[in-house]
N, C-alpha and C positions, 0 to 999 in steps of 0.2 A: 569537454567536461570529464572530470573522472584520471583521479591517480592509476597509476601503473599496476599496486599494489590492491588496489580495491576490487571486494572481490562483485563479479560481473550483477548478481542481484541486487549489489548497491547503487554502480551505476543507473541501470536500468530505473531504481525506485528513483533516485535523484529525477532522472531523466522526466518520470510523472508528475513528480512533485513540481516541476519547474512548469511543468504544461496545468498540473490541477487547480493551483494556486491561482492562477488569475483567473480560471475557468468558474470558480466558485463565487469567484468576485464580483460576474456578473450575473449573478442571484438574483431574483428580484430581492428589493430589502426586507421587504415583509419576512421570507422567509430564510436571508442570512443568518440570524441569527441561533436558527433553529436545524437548519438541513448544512449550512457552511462553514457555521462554526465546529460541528461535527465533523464533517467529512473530515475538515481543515485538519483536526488535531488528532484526529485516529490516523490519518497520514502521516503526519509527523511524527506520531508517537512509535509509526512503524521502521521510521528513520533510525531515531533514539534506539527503537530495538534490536535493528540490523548493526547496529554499531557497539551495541551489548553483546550478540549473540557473538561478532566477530573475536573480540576478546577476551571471554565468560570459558573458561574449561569445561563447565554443564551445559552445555546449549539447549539441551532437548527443551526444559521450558520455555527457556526464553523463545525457542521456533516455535512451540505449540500456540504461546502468546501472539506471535506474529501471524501465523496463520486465524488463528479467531478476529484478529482485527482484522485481515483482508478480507476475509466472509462478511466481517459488520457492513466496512466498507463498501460490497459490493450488493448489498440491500440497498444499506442508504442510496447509493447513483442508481440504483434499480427505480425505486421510488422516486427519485429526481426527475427520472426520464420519464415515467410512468405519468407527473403530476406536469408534465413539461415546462420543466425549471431547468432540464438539463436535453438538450437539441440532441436528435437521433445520432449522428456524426460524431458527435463529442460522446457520447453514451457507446456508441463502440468503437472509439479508442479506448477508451477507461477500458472495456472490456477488455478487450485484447492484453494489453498493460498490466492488468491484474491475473488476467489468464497466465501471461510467460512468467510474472512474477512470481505466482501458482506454484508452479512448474516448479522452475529453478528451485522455491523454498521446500515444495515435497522430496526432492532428489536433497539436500543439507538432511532434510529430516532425515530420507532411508541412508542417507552416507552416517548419520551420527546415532544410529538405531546399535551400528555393530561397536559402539565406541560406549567403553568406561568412563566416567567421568574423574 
């Protein structure tokens, strides 16, 4: 999976996105619609963003955007695991996942700190 071109933080979200999505799926239903449906689209919304920010000459918001939704993100499965709707194993991969994601988006940030828009 993953163009040549694409740059590696893409990959990697891809990479989750393909493991969260059925991961949320099996929710209990009671609380799909309310802990799944969230996770679901703050994920993807991060997708959408990563591929904004790739093309966008002003990145700095659109990264500040992306980082406020991994912090959502990483409440929401906090509380997943917490209320055990989401199994300890699966709760620290997401960890780790959003950790390097983390990372990599902090280092776009400091690279686009010293850049004009």
């Amino acid at each position: 999976m993953g163009n040549v071109d694409e740059p590696v933080i893409f990959t990697r979200w891809m990479q989750f996105l393909e493991w969260l999505l059925p991961t949320t799926e099996k929710f209990p239903k009671r609380v799909r619609f309310t802990f799944a449906d969230r996770i679901d689209s703050l994920a993807l919304d991060i997708a959408e963003d990563l591929v904004e920010a790739r093309y966008s000459r002003d990145k700095q918001p659109i990264l500040r955007r992306i980082n406020l939704r991994l912090e959502k993100l990483r409440i929401l499965l906090r509380l997943c695991h917490s209320l055990r709707y989401l199994p300890h194993q699966a709760y620290e991969h997401a960890s780790k996942s959003l950790n390097e994601v983390g990372r990599m988006l902090g280092g776009w940030i400091k690279e686009q700190q010293g850049k004009v828009p």
